[in-house]
KOLZASE-859251 format. One record per residue (C-alpha): residue number from 0; residue in three letters; chain; x, y, z. Coordinates in Angstrom, 2 decimals. Layout:
REM residues N
<node NUM,'ALA','A',<X,Y,Z>>
...
END
This chain:
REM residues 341
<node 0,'UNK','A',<13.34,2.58,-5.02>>
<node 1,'UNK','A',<14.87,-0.72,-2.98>>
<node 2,'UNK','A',<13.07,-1.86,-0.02>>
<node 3,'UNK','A',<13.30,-4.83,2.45>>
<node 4,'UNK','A',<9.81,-6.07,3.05>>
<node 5,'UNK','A',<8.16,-8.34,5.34>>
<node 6,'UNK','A',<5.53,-9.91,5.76>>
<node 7,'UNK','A',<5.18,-11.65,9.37>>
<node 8,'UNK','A',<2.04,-14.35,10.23>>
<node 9,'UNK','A',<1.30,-15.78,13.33>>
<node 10,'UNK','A',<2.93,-18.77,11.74>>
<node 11,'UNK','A',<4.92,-17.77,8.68>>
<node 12,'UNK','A',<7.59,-14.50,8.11>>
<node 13,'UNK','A',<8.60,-13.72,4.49>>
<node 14,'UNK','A',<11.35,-11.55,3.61>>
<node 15,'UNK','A',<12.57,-10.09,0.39>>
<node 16,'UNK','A',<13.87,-6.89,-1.77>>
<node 17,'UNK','A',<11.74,-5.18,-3.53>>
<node 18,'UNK','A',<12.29,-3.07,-6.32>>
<node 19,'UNK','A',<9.68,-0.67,-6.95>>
<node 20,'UNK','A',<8.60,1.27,-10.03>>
<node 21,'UNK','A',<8.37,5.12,-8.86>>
<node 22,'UNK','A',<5.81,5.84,-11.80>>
<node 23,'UNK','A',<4.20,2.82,-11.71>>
<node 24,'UNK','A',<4.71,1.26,-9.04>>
<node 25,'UNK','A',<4.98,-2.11,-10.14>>
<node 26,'UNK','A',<7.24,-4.44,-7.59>>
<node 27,'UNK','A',<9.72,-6.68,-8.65>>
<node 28,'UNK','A',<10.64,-9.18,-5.54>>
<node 29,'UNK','A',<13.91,-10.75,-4.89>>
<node 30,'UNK','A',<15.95,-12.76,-1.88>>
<node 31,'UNK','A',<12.96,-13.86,-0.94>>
<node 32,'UNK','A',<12.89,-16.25,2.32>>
<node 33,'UNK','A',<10.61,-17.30,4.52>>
<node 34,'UNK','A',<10.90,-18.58,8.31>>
<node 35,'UNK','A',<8.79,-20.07,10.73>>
<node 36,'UNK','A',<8.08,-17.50,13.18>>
<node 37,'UNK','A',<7.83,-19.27,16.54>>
<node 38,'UNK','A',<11.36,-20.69,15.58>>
<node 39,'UNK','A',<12.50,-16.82,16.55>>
<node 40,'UNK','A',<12.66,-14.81,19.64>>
<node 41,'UNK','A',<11.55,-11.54,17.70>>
<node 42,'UNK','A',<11.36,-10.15,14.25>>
<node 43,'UNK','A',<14.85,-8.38,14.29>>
<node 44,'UNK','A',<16.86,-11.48,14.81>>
<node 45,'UNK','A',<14.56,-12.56,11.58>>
<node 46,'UNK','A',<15.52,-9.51,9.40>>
<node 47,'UNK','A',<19.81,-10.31,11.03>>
<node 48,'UNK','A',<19.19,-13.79,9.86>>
<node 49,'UNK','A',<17.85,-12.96,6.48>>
<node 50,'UNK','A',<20.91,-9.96,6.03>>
<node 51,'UNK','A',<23.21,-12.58,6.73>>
<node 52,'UNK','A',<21.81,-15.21,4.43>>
<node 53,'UNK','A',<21.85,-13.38,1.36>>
<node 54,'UNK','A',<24.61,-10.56,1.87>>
<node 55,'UNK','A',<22.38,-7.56,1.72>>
<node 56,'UNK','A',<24.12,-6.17,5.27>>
<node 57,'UNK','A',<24.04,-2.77,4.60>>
<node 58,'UNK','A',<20.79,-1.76,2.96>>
<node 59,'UNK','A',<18.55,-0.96,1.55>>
<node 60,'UNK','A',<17.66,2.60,2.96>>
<node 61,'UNK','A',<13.94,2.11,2.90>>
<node 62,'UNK','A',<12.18,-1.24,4.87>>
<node 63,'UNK','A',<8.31,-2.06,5.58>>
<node 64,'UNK','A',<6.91,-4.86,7.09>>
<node 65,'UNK','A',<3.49,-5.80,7.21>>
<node 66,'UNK','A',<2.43,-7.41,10.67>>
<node 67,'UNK','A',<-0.20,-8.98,11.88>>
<node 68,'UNK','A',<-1.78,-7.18,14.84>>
<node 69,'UNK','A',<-2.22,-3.30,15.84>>
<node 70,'UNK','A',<0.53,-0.68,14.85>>
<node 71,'UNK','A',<-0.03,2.06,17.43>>
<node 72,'UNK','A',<3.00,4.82,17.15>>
<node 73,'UNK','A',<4.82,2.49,14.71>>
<node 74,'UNK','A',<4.61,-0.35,17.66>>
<node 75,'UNK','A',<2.89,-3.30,17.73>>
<node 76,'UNK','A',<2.61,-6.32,20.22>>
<node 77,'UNK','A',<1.59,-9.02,17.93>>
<node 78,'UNK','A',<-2.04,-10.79,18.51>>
<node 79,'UNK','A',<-0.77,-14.26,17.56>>
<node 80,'UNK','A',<3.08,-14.19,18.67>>
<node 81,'UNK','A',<5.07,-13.15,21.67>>
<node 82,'UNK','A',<6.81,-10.76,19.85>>
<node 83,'UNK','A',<6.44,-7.00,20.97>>
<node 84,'UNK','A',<7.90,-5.04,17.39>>
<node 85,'UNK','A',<9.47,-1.55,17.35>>
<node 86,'UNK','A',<10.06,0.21,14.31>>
<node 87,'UNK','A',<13.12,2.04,16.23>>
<node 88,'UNK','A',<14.75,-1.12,17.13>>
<node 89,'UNK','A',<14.29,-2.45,13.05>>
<node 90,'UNK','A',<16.31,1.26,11.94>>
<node 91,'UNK','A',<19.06,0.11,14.79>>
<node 92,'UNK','A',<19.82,-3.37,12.40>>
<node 93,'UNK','A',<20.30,-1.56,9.58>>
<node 94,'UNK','A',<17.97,0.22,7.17>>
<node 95,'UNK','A',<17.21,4.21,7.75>>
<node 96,'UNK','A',<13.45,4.41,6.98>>
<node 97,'UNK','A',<11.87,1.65,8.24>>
<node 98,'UNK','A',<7.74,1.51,8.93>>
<node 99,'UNK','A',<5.29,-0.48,10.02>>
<node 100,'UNK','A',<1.76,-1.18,8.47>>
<node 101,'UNK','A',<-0.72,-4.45,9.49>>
<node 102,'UNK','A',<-0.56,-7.13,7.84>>
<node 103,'UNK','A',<-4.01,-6.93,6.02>>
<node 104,'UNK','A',<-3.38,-3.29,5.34>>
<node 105,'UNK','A',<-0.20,-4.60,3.05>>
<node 106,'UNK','A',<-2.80,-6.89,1.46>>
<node 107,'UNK','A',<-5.20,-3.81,0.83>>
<node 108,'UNK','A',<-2.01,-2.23,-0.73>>
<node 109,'UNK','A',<-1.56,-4.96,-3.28>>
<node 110,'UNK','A',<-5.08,-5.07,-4.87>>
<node 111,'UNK','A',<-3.96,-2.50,-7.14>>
<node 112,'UNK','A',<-1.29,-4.19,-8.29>>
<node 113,'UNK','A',<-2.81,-7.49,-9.12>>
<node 114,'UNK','A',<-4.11,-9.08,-12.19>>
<node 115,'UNK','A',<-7.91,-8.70,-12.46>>
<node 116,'UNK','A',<-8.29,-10.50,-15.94>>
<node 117,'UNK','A',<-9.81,-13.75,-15.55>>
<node 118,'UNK','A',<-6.77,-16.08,-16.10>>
<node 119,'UNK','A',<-4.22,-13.96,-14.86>>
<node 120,'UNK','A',<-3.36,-16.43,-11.76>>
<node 121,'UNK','A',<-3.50,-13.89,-9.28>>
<node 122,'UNK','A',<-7.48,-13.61,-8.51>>
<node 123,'UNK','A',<-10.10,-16.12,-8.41>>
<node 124,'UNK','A',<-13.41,-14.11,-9.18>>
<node 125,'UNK','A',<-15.77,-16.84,-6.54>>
<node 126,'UNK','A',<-18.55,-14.31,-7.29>>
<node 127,'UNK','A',<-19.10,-12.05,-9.99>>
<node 128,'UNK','A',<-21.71,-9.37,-8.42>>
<node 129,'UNK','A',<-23.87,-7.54,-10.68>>
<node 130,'UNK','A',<-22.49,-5.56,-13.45>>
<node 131,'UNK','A',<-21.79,-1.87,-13.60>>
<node 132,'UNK','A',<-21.26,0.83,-15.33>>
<node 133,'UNK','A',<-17.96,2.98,-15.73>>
<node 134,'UNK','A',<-20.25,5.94,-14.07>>
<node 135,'UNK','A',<-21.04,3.53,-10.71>>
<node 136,'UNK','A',<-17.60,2.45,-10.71>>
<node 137,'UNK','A',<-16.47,5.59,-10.50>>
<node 138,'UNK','A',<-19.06,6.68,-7.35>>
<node 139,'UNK','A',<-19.12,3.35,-5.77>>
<node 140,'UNK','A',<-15.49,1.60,-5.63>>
<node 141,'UNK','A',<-15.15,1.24,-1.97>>
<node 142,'UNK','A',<-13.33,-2.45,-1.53>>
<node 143,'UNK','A',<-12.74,-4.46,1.75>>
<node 144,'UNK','A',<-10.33,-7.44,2.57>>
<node 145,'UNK','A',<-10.47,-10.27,5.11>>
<node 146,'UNK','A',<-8.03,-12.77,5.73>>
<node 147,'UNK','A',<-8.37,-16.39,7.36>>
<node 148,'UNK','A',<-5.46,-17.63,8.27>>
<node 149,'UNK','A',<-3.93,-18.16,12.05>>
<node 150,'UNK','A',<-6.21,-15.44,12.95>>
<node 151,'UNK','A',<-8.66,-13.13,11.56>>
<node 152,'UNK','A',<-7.14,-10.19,9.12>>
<node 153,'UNK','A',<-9.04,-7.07,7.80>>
<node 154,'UNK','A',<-8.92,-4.10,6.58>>
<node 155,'UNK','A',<-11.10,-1.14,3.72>>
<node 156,'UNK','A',<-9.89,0.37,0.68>>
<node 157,'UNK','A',<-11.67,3.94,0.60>>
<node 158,'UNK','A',<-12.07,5.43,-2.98>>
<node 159,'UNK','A',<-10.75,9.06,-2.77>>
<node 160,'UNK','A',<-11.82,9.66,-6.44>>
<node 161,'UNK','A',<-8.40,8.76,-8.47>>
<node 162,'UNK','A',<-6.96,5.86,-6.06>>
<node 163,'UNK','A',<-7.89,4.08,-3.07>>
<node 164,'UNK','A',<-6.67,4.72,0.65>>
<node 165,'UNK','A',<-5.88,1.30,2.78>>
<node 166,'UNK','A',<-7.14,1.46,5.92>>
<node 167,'UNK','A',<-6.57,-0.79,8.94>>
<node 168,'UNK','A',<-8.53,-2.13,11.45>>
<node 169,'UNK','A',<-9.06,-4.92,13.56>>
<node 170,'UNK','A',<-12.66,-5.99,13.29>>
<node 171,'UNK','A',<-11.54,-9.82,13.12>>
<node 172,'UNK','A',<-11.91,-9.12,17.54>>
<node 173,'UNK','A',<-14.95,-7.72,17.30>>
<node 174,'UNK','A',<-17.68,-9.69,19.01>>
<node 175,'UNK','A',<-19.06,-13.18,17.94>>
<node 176,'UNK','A',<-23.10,-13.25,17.09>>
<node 177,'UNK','A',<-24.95,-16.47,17.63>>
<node 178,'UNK','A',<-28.16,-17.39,15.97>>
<node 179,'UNK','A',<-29.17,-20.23,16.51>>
<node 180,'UNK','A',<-29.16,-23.09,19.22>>
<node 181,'UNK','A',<-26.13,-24.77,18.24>>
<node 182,'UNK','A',<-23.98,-21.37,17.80>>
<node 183,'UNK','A',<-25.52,-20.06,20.90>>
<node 184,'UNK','A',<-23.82,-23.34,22.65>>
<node 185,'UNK','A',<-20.47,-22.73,20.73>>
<node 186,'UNK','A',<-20.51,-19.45,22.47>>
<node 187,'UNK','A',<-20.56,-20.94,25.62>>
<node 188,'UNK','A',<-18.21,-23.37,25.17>>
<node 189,'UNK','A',<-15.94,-20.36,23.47>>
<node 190,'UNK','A',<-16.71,-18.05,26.46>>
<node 191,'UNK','A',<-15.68,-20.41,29.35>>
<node 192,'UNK','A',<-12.46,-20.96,27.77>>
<node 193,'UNK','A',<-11.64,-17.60,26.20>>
<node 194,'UNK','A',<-13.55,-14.99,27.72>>
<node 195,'UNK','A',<-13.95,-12.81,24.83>>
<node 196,'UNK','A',<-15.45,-14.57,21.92>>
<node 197,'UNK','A',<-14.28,-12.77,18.89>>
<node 198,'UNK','A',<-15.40,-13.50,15.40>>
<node 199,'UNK','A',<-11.75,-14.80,14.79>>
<node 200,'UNK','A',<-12.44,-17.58,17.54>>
<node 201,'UNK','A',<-14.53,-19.17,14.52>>
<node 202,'UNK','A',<-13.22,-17.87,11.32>>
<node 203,'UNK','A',<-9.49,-18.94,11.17>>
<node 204,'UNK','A',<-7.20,-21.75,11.60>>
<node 205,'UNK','A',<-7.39,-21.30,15.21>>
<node 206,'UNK','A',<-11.18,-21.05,14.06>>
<node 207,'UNK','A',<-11.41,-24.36,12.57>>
<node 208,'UNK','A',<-9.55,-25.86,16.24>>
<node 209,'UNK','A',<-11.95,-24.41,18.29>>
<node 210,'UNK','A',<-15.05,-25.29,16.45>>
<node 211,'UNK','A',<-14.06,-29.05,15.89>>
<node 212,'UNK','A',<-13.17,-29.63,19.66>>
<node 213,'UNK','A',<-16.48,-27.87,20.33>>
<node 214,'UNK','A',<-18.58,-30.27,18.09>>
<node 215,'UNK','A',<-16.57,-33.38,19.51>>
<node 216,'UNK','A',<-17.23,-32.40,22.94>>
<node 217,'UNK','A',<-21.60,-31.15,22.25>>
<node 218,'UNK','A',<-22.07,-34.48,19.78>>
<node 219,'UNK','A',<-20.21,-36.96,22.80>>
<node 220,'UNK','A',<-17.72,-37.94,20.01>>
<node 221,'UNK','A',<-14.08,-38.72,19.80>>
<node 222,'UNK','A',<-11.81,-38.58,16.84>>
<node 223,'UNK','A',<-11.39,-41.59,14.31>>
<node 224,'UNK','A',<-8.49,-44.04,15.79>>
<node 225,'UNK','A',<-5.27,-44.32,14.82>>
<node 226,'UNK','A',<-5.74,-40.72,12.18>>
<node 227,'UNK','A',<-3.59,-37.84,11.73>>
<node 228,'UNK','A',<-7.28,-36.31,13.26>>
<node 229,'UNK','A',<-6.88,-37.91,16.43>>
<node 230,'UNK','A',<-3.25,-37.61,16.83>>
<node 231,'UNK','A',<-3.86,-33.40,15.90>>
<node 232,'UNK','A',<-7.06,-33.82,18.59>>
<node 233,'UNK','A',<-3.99,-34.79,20.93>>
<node 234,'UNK','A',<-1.76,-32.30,20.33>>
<node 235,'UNK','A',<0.74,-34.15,17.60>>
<node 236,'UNK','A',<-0.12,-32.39,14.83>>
<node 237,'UNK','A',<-1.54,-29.38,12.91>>
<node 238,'UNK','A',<-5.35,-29.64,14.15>>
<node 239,'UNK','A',<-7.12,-27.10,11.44>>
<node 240,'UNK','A',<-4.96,-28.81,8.43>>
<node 241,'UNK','A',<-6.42,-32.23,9.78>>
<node 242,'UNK','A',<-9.86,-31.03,10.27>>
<node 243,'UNK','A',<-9.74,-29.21,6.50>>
<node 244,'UNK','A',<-8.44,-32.68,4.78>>
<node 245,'UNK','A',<-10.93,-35.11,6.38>>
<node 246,'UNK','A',<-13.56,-32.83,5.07>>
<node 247,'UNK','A',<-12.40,-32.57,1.74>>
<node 248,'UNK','A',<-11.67,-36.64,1.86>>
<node 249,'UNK','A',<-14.97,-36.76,3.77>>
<node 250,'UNK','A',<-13.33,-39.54,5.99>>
<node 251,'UNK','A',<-15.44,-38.06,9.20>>
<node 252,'UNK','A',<-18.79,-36.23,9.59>>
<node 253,'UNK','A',<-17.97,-33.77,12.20>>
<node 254,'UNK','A',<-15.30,-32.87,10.56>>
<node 255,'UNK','A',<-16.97,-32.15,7.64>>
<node 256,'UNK','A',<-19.80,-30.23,10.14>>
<node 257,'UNK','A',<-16.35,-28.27,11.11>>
<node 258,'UNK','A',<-15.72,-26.82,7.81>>
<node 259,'UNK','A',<-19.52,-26.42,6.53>>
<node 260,'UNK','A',<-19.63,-24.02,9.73>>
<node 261,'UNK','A',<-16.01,-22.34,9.24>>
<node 262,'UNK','A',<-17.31,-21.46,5.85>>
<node 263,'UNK','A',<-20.71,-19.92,6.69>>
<node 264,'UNK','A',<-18.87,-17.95,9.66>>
<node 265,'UNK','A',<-16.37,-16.75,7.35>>
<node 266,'UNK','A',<-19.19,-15.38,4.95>>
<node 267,'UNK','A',<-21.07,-13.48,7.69>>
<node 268,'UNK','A',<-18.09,-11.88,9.06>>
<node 269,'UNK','A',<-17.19,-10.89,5.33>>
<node 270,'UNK','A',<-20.22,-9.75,4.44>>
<node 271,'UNK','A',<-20.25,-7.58,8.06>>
<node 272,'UNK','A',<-17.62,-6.40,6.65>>
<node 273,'UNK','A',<-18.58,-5.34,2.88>>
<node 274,'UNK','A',<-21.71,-3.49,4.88>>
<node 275,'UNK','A',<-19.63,-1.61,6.88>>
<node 276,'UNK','A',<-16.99,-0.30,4.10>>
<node 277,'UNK','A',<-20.02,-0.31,1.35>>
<node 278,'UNK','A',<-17.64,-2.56,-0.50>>
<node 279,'UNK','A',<-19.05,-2.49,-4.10>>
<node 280,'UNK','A',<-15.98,-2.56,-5.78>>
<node 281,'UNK','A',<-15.20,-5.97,-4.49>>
<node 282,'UNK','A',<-14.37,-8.23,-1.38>>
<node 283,'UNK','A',<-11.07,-9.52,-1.08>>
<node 284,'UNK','A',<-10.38,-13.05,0.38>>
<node 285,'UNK','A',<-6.74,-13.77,1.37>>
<node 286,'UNK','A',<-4.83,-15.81,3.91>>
<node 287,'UNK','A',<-3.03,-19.08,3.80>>
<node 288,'UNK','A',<-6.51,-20.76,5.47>>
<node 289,'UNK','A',<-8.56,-19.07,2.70>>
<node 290,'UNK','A',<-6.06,-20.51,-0.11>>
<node 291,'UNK','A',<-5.96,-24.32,1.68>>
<node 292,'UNK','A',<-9.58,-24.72,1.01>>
<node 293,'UNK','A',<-10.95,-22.65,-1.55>>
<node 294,'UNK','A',<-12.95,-25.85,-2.58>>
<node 295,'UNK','A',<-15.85,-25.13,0.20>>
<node 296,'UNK','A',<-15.51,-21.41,-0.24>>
<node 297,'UNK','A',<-17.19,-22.24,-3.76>>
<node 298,'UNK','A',<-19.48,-23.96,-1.94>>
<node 299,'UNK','A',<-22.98,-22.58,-0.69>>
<node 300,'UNK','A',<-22.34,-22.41,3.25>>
<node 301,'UNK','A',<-19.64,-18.86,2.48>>
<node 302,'UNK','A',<-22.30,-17.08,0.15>>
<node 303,'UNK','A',<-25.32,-17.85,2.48>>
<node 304,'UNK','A',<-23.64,-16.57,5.01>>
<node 305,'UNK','A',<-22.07,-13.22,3.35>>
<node 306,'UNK','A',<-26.16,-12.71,1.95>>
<node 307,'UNK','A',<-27.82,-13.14,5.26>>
<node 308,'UNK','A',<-27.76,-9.88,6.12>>
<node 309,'UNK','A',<-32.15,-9.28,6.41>>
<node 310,'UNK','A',<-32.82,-6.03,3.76>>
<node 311,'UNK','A',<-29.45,-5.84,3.18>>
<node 312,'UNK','A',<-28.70,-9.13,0.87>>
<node 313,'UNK','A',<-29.60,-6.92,-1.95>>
<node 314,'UNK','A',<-26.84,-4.66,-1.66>>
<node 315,'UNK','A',<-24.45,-7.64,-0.68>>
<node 316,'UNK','A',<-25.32,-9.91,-4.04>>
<node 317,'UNK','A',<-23.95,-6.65,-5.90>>
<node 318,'UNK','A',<-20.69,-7.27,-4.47>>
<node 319,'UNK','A',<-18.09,-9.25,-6.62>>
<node 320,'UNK','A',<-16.24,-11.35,-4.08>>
<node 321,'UNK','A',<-12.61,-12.51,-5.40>>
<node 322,'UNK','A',<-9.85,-14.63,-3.87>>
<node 323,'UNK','A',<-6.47,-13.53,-3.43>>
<node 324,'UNK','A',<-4.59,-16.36,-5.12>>
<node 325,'UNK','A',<-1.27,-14.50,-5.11>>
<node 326,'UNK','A',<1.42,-15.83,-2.37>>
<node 327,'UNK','A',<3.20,-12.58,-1.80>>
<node 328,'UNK','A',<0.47,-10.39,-1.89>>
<node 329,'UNK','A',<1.84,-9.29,1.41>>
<node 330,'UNK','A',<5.07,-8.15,0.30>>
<node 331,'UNK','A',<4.07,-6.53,-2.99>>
<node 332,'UNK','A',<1.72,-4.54,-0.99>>
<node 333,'UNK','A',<4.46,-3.52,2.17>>
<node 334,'UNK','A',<6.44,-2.40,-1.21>>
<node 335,'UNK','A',<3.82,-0.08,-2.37>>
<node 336,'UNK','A',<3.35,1.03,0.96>>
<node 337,'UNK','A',<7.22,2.01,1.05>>
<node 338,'UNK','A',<7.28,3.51,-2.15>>
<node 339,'UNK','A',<4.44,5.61,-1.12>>
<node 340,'UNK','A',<5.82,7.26,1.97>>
END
């Protein structure tokens, strides 16, 4: 079966064909292009533009794209875009069948599909768990994926007994828990600007923003002059990118502070998540901000914050926790979903 596929970010949109194996279901990708989705007034004049740019104007039949925020009635008004997608509108420019999943849901979709041997490119195992046997594996294989990137992506793969069933949700709003002094003042700063504070207000790009202004503003600092930091502080730049490479360069403290605290938040809200879904079969990291700085993920602040869970960290440090090191992940798994339905 031929499908277009998308997958559509808050700051990227990928398009390609996919070619999927009916018996296997293996996806071969081609045309692929990607766009910069403020630069477009909607996803349809995105999927014209790409038609036009490679040729393919009257098919495929079949067309799924992943996007990130709520499908309600094969609808969705995106969380990090002005765009308001309709699956009836997408049929109109050209394919018959055309469906919409979220965009973490396409990324539970893949896991199948990708390499699990230690090499293989596609995974990066950041914790192992505890060995088990084929018996548990075959009573306990629930798996869960979250996604850092311009917001906060998840989603729970439910073992039916032969295969697993994606499901979608959007936990990455669900409320923000301080603990301490500091976070409790984060909040605060959060809430007066925001309203809501959801867990995705910390554990994102838009994340990593938030929580260096906050620490510039409750330490009485100011950027280092005459830095890409300070010009990003400012508005002239990418601000979480900024924050993320004077941490790894270690060129300024708070920023450093900034990422330490990105990476613990990240953990708790993943290992929320792994409770909730009972997620022994593995946690799933993804996300363009997961893949830019996989270097503190290693570190301690993510796993002391995905075992903090009180009598729970037992169940937790039996969890394998992997990162999703494949780029299209997103499309492979909007391709599955197509050739599933």
């Amino acid at each position: 079966m031929r499908a277009l596929v998308g997958d559509i970010g808050g700051t990227k949109t990928a398009l390609a064909l996919a070619e999927v194996n009916p018996s296997t279901r293996a996806v071969q990708l081609s045309a692929l292009r990607r766009y910069a989705s403020a630069s477009a007034t909607g996803l349809d004049a995105i999927v014209e533009g790409w038609r036009t740019e490679t040729g393919h104007m009257l098919g495929p039949e079949h067309a799924a794209f992943a996007v990130a925020g709520p499908i309600v009635e094969q609808r969705c008004q995106t969380t990090n875009l002005p765009w308001y997608v309709d699956a009836r509108t997408l049929i109109a420019g050209g394919s018959q069948h055309v469906r919409l999943l979220n965009d973490l849901e396409a990324v539970a979709w893949s896991i199948g599909a990708l390499d699990h041997d230690p090499g293989g490119g596609q995974l990066e195992v950041l914790y192992p768990g505890v060995a088990r046997t084929e018996d548990t594996r075959q009573h306990s294989n629930n798996r869960c994926v979250i996604a850092a990137g311009t917001g906060l992506g998840e989603a729970g793969l439910c073992w039916g007994g032969h295969d697993h069933l994606p499901v979608a949700n959007e936990g990455g709003h669900a409320d923000f828990a301080p603990t301490n002094a500091l976070e409790f003042a984060l909040y605060e700063y959060l809430s007066a600007r925001h309203g809501h504070v959801s867990w995705e207000r910390v554990a994102s790009g838009m994340g990593i923003a938030n929580l260096y202004r906050f620490l510039l503003e409750h330490r009485g600092a100011e950027a280092p002059a005459d830095t890409e930091l300070e010009a990003a502080v400012d508005g002239h730049g990418d601000l979480p990118r900024a924050v993320s490479q004077a941490a790894h360069t270690k060129s300024d403290a708070l920023a450093v502070e900034a990422m330490e605290l990105f990476a613990n938040f990240y953990g708790r809200e993943a290992g929320n998540l792994a409770l909730k879904y009972m997620a022994c079969g593995g946690v799933y990291l993804g996300g363009g901000v997961t893949l830019a700085n996989l270097e503190i993920l290693r570190g301690p602040a993510f796993l002391s914050g995905f075992f903090a869970k009180g009598r729970m960290e037992g169940i937790l440090r039996r969890m394998p926790i992997l990162a999703v090191l494949e780029p299209h992940a997103g499309l492979i798994g909007a391709a599955r979903y197509a050739g599933s339905h």
